[in-house]
C-alpha positions in Angstrom: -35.7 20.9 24.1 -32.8 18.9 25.5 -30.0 18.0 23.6 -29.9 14.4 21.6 -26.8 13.2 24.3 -29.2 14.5 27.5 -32.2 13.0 26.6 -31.4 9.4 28.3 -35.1 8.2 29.3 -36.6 8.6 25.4 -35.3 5.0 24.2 -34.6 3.1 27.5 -33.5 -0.3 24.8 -30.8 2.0 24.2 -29.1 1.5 27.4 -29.2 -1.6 28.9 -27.2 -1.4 32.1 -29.5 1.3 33.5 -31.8 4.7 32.6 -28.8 6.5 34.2 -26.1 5.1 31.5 -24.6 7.8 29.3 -24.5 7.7 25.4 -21.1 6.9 23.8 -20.7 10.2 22.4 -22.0 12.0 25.8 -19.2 10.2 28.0 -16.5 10.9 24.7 -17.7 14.5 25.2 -17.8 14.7 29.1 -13.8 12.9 28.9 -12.7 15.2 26.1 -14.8 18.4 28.6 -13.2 17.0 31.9 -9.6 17.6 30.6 -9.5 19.4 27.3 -5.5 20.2 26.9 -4.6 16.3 27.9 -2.9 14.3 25.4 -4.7 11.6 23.3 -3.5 8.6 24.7 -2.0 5.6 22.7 -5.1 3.7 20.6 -7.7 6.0 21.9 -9.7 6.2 25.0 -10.8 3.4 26.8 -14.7 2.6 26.5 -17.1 2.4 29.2 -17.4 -1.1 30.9 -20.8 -1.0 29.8 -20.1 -0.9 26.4 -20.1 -4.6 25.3 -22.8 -6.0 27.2 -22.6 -9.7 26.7 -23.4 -11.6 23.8 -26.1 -14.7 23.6 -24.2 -17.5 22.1 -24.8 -18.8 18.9 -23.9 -21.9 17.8 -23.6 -24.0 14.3 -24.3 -20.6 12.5 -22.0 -19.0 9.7 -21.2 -16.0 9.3 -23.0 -15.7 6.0 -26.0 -16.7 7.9 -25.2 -14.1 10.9 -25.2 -11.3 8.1 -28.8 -12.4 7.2 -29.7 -12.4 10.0 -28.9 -9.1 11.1 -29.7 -7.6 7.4 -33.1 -8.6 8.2 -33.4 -6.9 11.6 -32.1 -3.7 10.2 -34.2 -3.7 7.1 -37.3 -4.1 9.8 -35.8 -1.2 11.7 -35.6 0.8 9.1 -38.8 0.4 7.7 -40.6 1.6 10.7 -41.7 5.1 10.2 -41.7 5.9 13.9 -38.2 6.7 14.3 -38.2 6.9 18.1 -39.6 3.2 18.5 -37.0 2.0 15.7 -34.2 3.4 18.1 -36.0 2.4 21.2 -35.7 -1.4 20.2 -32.9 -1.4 18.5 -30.3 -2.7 20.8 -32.5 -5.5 22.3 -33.3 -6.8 18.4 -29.5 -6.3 17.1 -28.3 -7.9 20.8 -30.8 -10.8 20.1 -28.8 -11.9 16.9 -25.2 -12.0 18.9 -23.5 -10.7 15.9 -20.2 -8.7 16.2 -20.2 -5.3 16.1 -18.4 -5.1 12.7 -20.9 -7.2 11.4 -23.7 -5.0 12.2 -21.8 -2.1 10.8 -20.9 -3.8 7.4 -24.7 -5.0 6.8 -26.2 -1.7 7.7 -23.8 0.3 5.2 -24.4 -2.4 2.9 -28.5 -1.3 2.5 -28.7 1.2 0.0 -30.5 4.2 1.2 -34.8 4.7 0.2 -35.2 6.6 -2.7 -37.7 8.8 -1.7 -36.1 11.7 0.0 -38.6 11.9 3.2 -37.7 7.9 3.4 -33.9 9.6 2.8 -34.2 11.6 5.7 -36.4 9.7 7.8 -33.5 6.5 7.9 -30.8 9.2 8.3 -32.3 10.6 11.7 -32.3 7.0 12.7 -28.7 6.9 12.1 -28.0 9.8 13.9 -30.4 8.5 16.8 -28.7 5.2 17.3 -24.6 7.0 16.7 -25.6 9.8 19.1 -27.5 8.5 21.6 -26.5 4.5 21.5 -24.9 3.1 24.6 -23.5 0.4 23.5 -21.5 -0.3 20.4 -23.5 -2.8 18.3 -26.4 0.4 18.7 -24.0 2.6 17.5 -22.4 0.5 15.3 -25.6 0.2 13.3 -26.0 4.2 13.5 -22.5 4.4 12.0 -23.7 2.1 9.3 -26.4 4.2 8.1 -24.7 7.7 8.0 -22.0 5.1 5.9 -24.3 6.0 3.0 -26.5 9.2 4.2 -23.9 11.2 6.4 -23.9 15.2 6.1 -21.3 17.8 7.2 -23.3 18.5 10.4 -22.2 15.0 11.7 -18.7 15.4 11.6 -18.1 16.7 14.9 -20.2 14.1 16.3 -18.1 11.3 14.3 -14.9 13.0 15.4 -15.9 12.7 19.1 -17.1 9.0 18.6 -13.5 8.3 16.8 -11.2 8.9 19.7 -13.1 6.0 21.5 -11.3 2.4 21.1 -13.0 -0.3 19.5 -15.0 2.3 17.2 -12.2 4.2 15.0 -12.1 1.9 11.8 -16.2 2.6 11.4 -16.0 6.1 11.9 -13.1 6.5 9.8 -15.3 4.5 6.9 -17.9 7.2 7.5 -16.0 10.4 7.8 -13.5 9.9 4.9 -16.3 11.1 2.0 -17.2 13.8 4.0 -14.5 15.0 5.4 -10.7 13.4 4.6 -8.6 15.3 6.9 -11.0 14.6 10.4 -11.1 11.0 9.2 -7.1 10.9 9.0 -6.8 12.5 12.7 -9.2 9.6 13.9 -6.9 7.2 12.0 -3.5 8.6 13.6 -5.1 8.6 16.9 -5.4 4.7 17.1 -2.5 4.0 14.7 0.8 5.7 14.9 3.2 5.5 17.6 6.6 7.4 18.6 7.0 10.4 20.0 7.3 13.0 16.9 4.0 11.3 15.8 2.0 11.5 18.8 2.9 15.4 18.9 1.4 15.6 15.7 -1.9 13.8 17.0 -1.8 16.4 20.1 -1.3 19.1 17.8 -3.7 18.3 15.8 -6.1 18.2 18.5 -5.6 21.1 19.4 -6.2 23.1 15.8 -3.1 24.9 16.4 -2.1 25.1 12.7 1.3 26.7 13.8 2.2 24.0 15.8 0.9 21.1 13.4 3.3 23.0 10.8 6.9 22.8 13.5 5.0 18.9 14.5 5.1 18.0 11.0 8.9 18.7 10.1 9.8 16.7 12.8 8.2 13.6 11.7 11.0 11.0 10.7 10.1 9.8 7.1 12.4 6.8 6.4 10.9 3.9 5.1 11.3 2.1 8.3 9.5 5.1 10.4 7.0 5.9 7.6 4.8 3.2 5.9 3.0 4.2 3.2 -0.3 4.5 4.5 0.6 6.2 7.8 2.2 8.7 5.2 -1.1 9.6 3.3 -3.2 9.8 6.3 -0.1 12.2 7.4 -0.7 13.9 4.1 -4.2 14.5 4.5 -4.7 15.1 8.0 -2.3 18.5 7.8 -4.0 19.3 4.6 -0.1 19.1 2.9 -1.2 21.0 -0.2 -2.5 24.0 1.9 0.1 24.1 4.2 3.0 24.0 0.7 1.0 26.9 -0.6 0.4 28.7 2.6 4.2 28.7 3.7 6.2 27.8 0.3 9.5 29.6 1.5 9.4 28.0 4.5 12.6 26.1 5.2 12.2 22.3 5.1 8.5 22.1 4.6 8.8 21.5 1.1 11.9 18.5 1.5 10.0 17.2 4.2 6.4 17.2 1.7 8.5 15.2 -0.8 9.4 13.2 1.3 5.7 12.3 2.5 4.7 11.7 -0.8 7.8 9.4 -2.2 6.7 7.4 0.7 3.0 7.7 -0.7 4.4 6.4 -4.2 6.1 2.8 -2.2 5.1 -0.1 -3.4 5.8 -1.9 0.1 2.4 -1.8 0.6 -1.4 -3.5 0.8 -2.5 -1.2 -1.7 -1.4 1.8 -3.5 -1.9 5.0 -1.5 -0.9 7.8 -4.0 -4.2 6.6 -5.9 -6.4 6.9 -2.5 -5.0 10.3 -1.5 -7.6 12.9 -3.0 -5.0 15.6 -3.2 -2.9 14.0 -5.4 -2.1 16.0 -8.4 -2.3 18.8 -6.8 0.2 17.9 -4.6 2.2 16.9 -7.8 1.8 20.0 -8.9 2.7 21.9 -6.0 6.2 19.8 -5.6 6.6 20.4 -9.6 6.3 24.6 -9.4 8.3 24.6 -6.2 11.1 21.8 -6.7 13.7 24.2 -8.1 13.4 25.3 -4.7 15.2 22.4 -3.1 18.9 22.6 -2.1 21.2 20.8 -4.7 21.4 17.8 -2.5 21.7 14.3 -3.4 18.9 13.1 -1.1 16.6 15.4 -2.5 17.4 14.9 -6.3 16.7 11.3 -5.2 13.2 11.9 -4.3 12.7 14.1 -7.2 13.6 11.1 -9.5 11.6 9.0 -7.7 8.8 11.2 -8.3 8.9 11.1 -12.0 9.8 7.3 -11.7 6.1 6.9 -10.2 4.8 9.6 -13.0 6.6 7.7 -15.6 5.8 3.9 -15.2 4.4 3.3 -11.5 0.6 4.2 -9.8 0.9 7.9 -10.2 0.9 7.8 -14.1 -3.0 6.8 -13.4 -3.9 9.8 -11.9 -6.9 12.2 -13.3 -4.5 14.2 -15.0 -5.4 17.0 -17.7 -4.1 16.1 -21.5 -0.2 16.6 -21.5 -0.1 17.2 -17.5 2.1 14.2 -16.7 4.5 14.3 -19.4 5.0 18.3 -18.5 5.3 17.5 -15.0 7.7 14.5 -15.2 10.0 16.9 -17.6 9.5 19.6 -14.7 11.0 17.0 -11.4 13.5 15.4 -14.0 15.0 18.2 -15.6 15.4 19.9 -11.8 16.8 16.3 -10.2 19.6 16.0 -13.6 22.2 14.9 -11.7 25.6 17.0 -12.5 29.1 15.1 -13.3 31.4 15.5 -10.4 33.5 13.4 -7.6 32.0 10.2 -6.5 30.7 10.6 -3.1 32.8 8.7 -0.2 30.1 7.5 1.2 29.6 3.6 0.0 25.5 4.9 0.8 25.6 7.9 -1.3 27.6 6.4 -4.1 25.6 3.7 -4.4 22.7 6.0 -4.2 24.5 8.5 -6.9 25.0 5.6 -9.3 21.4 4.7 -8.9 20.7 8.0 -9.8 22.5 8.3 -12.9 21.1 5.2 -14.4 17.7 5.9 -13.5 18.1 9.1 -15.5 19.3 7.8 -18.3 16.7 5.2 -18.7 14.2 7.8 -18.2 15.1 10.2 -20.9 15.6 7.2 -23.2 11.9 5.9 -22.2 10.7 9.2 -23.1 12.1 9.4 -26.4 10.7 5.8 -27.0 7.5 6.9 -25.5 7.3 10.1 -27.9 8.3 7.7 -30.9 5.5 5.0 -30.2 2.8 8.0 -30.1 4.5 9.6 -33.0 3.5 5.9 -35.1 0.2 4.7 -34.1 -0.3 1.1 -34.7 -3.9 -0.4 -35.0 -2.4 -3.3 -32.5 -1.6 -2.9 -28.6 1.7 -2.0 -28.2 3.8 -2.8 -25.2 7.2 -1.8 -23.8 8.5 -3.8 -20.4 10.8 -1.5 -18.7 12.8 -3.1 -15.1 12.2 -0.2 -12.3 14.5 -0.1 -9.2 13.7 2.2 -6.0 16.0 4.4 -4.6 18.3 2.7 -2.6 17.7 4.4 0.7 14.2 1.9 0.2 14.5 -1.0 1.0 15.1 -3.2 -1.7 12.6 -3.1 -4.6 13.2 -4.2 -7.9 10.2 -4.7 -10.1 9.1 -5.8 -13.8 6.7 -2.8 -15.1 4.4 -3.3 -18.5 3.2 -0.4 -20.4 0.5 -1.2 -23.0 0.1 1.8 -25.2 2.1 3.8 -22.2 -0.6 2.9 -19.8 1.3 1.0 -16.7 -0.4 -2.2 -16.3 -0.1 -3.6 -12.6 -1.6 -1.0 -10.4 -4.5 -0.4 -12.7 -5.2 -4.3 -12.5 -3.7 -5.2 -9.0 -3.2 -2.5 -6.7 -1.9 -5.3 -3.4 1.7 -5.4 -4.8 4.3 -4.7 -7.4 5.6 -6.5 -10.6 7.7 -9.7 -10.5 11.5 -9.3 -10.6 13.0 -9.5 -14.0 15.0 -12.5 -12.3 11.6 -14.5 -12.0 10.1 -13.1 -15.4 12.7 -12.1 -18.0 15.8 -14.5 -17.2 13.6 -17.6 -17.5 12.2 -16.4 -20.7 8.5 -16.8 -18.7 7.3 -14.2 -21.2 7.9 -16.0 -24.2 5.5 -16.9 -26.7 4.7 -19.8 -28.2 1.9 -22.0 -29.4 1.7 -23.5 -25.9 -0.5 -21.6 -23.3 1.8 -20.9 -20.5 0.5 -19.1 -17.6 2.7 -16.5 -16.4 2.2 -14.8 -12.3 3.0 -11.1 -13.3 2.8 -9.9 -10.1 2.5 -10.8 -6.7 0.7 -8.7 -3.1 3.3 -7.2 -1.0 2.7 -9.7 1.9 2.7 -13.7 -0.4 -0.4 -14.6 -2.8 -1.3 -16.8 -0.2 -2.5 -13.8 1.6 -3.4 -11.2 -0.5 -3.3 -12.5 -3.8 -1.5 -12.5 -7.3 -2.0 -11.5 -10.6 -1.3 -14.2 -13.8 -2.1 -13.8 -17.5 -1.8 -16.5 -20.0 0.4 -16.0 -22.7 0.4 -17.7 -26.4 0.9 -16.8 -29.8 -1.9 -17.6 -32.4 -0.7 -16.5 -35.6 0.5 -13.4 -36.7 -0.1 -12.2 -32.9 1.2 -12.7 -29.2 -2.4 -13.3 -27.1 -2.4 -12.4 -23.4 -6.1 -13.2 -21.9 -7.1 -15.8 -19.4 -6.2 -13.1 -16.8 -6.6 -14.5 -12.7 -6.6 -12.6 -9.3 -6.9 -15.2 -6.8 -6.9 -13.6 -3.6 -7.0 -10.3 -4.8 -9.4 -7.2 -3.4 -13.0 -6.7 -5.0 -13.9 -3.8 -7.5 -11.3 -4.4 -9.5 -11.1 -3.2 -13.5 -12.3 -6.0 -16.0 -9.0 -7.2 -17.9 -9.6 -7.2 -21.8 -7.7 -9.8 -24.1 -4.7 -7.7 -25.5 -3.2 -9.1 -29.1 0.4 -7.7 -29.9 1.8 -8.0 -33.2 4.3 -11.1 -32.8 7.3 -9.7 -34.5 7.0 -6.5 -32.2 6.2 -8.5 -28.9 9.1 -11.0 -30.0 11.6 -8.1 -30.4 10.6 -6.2 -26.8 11.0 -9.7 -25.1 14.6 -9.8 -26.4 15.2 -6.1 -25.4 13.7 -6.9 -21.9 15.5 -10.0 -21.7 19.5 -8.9 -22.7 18.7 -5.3 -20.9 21.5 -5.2 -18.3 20.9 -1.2 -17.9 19.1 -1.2 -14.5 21.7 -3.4 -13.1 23.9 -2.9 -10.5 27.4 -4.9 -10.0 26.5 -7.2 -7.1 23.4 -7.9 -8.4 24.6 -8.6 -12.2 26.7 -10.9 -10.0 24.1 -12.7 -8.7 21.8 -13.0 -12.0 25.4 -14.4 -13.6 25.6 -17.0 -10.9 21.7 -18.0 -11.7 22.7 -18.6 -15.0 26.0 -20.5 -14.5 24.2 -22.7 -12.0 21.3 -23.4 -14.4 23.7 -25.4 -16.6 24.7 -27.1 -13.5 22.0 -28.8 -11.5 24.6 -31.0 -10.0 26.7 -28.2 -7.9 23.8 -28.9 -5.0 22.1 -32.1 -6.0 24.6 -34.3 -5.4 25.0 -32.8 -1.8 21.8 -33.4 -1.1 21.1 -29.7 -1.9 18.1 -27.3 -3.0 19.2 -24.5 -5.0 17.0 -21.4 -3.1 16.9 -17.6 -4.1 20.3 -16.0 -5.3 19.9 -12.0 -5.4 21.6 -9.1 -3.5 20.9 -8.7 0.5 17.9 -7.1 1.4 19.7 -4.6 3.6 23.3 -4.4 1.7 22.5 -3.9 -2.0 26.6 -4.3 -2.8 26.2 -8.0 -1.3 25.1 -11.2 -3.8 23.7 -13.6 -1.2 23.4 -17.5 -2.8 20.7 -19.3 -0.8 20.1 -23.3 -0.6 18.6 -25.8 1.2 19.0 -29.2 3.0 20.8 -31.0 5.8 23.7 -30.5 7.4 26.7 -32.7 6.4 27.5 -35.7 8.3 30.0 -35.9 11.0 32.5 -37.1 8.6 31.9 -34.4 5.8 29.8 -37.3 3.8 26.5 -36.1 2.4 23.0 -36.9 4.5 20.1 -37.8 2.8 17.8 -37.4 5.4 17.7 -35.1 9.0 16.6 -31.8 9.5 16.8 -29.4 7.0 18.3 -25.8 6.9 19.2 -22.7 4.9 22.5 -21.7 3.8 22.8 -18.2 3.1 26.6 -17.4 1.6 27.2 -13.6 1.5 29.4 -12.7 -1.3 30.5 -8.7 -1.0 31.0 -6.9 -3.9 35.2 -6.7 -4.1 35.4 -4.4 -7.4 36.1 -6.7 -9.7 34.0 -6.9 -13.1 30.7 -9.2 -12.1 31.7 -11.5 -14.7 35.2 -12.2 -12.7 32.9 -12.7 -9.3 30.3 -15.1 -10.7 33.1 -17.1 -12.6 35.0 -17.7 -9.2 31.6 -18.1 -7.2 30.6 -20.9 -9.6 34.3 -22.2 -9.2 34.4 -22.7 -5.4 30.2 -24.2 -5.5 32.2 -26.7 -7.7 35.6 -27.8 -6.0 33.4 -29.8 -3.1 30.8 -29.6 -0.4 29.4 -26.0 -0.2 27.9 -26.3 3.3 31.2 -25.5 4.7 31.4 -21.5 4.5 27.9 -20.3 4.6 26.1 -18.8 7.4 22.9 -21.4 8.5 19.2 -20.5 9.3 17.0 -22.8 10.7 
């Protein structure tokens, strides 16, 4: 009996070019047989030109109507019990409705699979019909679709052949990841990741070598700028990091570079939030918890230890499946191993910065914990909530975040996993999250790219009563599947006194950027400092990529030839960088405010636009 890639004159509406056209997966298999030791280039391999065949036009139809009228094409395909004919016509009836191939792929996944298992098995051979022996990639596509929801072990090396083909990687991927994460994450890296420590990975990979995808690994580059957050947990799972940890735990670096990987899982700079997608999770927590004493007594790697229990404390990975007690015995673990020691301040403006960071972030932990331990030690019949500010480790790029805890549980990722919290500039120094008999809807958070893409999260806030009400929650934008958000009511007196705490906490502070919150506040008394310039007051905060720099932003025209204001023209951003000079923030904001005041402050600031 010939093989399902050989027999090419079965289901001739398979291949519409000619009888002599090759399945997909035959010519990935003959390319991967011609040269098997050759790199994986860039993106995947090139498809065949026969591939795509053309498309019949259709016009004045939507896409909704498109998805119908696919759905009903495969529904007819799939109700055919002959499974020879289905696949024999079904490129020439999914051609016919000159859908995409995406399309195809999203509506066939979309059917839920015949209860009967004979129906079961029957669709599934159809699947494998149309993936293995498809010539073009709308046949294949719907193939993919069907193993989306009936796919078995046995079609994994299939799928992983199929994956290295362009134009094919994010369906496969879809398909492979419940049945087999770490062949799922090589397909990903192939058509993703770029560099040259990366694509040695990918090779390695290939290859199986698990030596060389161990010394491949270490030499991936893990800063925030090389390493996004997904890249890192596709990373994760494609070397199977929690095998590799236990299989090798004295081996030098592996473990410092596994941190790193998964602080970078734990970002926030990101779509969604990977640490809850990666499958290994806790026991990779766990792993880095038995092992972290391990680690030399370097400040980079106390760092990522503390950002570790940061994430365990108050961010995504306190969401985890974890066993009663886990988590708190775990973030006691990476905190009591990172407790930095008193000593000499580093000379390094970086590492100082980052030492300082370090110390306060301890501090508020173990004081968090205490509070934590005294809330559960005094239940209350009412909700109660604790709003803590969180700040990353400065060798991220800048993230500084409003987190809410409702009975300890963190409430933003379990509600909107597309970005993090507000900054307490936007939320706790305009009093936003006060309460009063007025509805007032507040945006809590915000998705990592702007709500206008992604989405945002608001709650409306009033008291009623002896109670602070937050209900009326909205997501526009945000991703499907999404928890259900219940109405929390917070005793009044409690939620008033946390909103004060919130509000007056200057703990998590820094001096530049207490600098610039002081300058917010001084110009909030003074809408005239721009206004009678012709000026827009913008963002003030600390730069983006020099945390010891308040930057004051406005907007509007540029002055007149004779220094008199302009009404009208073109207008621009003034961004005036204020370096942190040592002084106490309250001494810098005082004469910031001062010079805004003495006359036109166009003069000194650097101009966008």
């Amino acid at each position: 009996m010939s093989a399902p890639h050989e027999r090419r004159t079965l289901a001739p509406s398979l291949s519409t070019p000619s009888l002599s056209t090759p399945s997909l997966f035959a010519y990935a298999r003959d390319l991967r047989g011609a040269d098997p030791g050759a790199p994986l280039p860039e993106r995947g391999r090139p498809l065949p030109g026969t591939a795509r065949p053309p498309r019949p036009k259709r016009v004045g139809r939507t896409h909704a109507e498109a998805r119908i009228a696919v759905t009903d094409v495969l529904v007819s395909l799939l109700a055919d019990p002959d499974v020879e004919r289905s696949a024999a016509g079904a490129h020439r009836a999914l051609s016919a409705t000159g859908v995409r191939d995406r399309t195809v792929f999203s509506a066939a996944a979309a059917l839920p699979p015949p209860d009967d298992p004979a129906d079961r098995a029957r669709v599934r051979a159809l699947g494998r019909r149309l993936t293995r022996d498809g010539t073009t990639t709308i046949t294949v596509a719907a193939g993919l679709g069907i193993l989306a929801r009936l796919g078995e072990a046995e079609d994994v090396p299939y799928l992983r052949l199929l994956g290295v083909l362009q134009g094919l990687d994010q369906e496969v991927v879809t398909v492979l990841a419940p049945l087999d994460r770490r062949t799922a994450a090589f397909v990903w890296l192939v058509h993703r990741v770029r560099g040259a420590e990366l694509r040695a990975l990918v090779d390695a990979l290939d290859s199986g070598d698990p030596e060389a995808v161990r010394d491949r690994f270490l030499d991936i580059p893990t800063g925030p700028r090389a390493l996004g957050p997904e890249a890192a947990r596709h990373l994760a799972e494609a070397v199977g990091l929690v095998d590799l940890l236990r299989r090798e735990p004295d081996h030098p670096g592996l473990l410092a570079q596994a941190v790193r990987v998964m602080v970078r899982m734990t970002s926030r700079r990101n779509y969604l939030v990977e640490i809850l997608r990666y499958g290994d999770a806790v026991d990779l927590y766990e792993t880095v918890a038995a092992l972290a004493h391990r680690l030399p007594r370097e400040l980079g790697h106390r760092a990522d230890l503390v950002s570790l229990a940061l994430d365990l404390h108050s961010g995504a990975g306190h969401l985890l499946a974890w066993p009663e007690g886990r988590r708190e015995e775990l973030f006691d673990t990476l905190l009591g191993v990172a407790r930095w020691w008193q000593g000499d301040a580093p000379a390094d403006p970086a590492d100082r910065r980052r030492a300082d960071w370090l110390r306060r972030t301890v501090r508020r932990l173990r004081t968090a914990r205490r509070l934590r331990t005294a809330d559960a030690a005094e239940p209350s019949g009412d909700p109660r909530l604790r709003i803590e500010v969180a700040v990353a480790d400065p060798a991220e790029p800048e993230v500084v975040e409003t987190r809410f805890l409702i009975d300890g549980r963190p409430l933003v990722p379990e509600a909107f996993d597309q970005g993090p919290g507000e900054p307490p500039e936007r939320l706790l120094d305009r009093g936003a999250l006060r309460a009063t008999s007025e509805p007032r809807e507040v945006r809590l958070a915000e998705a990592y790219c702007t709500e206008g893409c992604c989405g945002a999260l608001y709650v409306t806030v009033r008291r009623e009563g002896d109670h602070v009400v937050w209900d009326g929650w909205r997501r526009p934008g945000a991703s499907v599947g999404l928890p259900e958000l219940p109405a929390y009511r917070f005793d009044a007196v409690a939620y008033d006194a946390e909103i004060a705490h919130a509000e007056h906490d200057q703990g998590w502070t820094w001096p530049a950027r207490r600098t610039a919150r002081l300058i917010t506040a001084g110009l909030r008394d003074r809408p005239e400092t721009f206004t009678r310039w012709g000026l827009r007051q913008g963002w003030i905060s600390t730069d983006f990529g020099a945390p010891d720099t308040t930057v004051v932003t406005f907007t509007g025209p540029l002055p007149a030839a004779g220094g008199t204001p302009e009404a009208d023209g073109e207008r621009r951003q003034f961004l005036w960088r204020i370096p942190d000079d040592g002084r106490p923030p309250e001494e810098q904001a005082a004469a910031a405010l001062r010079r805004l005041a003495e006359g036109d402050p166009r003069g000194y600031p650097e101009v966008r636009g």
